[in-house]
N, C-alpha and C positions, 0 to 999 in steps of 0.2 A: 504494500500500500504506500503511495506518495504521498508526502504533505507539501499540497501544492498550497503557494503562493507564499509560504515563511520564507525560505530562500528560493533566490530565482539563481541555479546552475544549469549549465547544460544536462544532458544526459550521461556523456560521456565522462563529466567530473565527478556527477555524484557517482556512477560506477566504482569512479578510483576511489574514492572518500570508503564506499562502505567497503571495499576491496579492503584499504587502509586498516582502516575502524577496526573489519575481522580480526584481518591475520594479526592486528597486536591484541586483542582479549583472546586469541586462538595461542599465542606466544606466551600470555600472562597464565589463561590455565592448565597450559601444557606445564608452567612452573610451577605455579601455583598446588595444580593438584595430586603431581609425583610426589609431592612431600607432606608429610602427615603432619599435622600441626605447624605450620609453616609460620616463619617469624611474620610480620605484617608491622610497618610501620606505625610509630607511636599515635600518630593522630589516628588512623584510624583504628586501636585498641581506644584508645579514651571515645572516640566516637558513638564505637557501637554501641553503648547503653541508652542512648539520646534517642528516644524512636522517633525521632524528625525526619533522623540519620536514614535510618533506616525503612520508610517512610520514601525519603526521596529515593532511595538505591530501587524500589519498586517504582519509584516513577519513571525513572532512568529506563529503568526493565522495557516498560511500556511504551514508552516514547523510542528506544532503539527496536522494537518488535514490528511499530507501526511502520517503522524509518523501511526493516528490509528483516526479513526471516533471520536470516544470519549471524545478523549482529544480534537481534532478538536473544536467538541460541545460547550466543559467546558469554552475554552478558549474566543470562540463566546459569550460566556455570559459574560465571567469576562468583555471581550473588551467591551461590549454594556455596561454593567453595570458601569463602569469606566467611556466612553464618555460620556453617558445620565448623567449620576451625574454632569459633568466636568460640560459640557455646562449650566445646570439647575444651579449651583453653581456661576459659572462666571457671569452670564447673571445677577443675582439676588447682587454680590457683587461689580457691576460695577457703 
C-alpha cells in the first residue's frame, strides 16, 4: 500500500528507500537475533518501561507495514526481538 501524497518521490527512489530500509533491519536482526540476550544500548534499556516507548515502536510497526510488506516484516522482528530480550533481561536482573 502507498501513502500517497506525504512525500512526493519517484517510483524508482522509493524502491531504493525500502530496498535500503530492508536490508538494514534485515542486517540488524540477523544481529540482533543470533545472540540470546543481546546487549542493547543504554537508552533504549531505560526506555523500554515508558509504554509511550513502546506505544510508538507499534506505530512505527504500522506505518512501515503500510509503507511496503517488507519493511513491515523486518521491523516485526527487530520489535519481537527487542521485547523478548527486554523482558528475559529484566525478569533475570530484578
Amino acid at each position: 500500500m502507498k501513502i500517497k501524497g506525504l512525500l512526493k518521490v519517484s517510483d524508482t527512489l522509493e524502491n531504493y528507500m525500502k530496498i535500503i530500509v530492508t536490508a538494514f533491519f534485515l542486517g540488524w536482526n540477523v544481529i540482533e537475533g543470533a545472540v540470546f540476550e543481546n546487549e542493547y544500548p543504554r537508552l533504549f534499556v531505560q526506555l523500554y518501561p515508558i509504554a509511550a516507548w513502546r506505544l510508538l515502536l507499534l506505530i512505527a510497526l504500522i506505518v512501515g507495514a503500510m509503507w511496503d510488506s517488507f519493511v513491515g516484516i523486518m521491523l516485526a522482528f527487530t520489535a519481537f526481538f527487542y521485547v523478548m530480550d527486554m523482558e528475559v533481561t529484566m525478569d533475570k536482573w530484578r
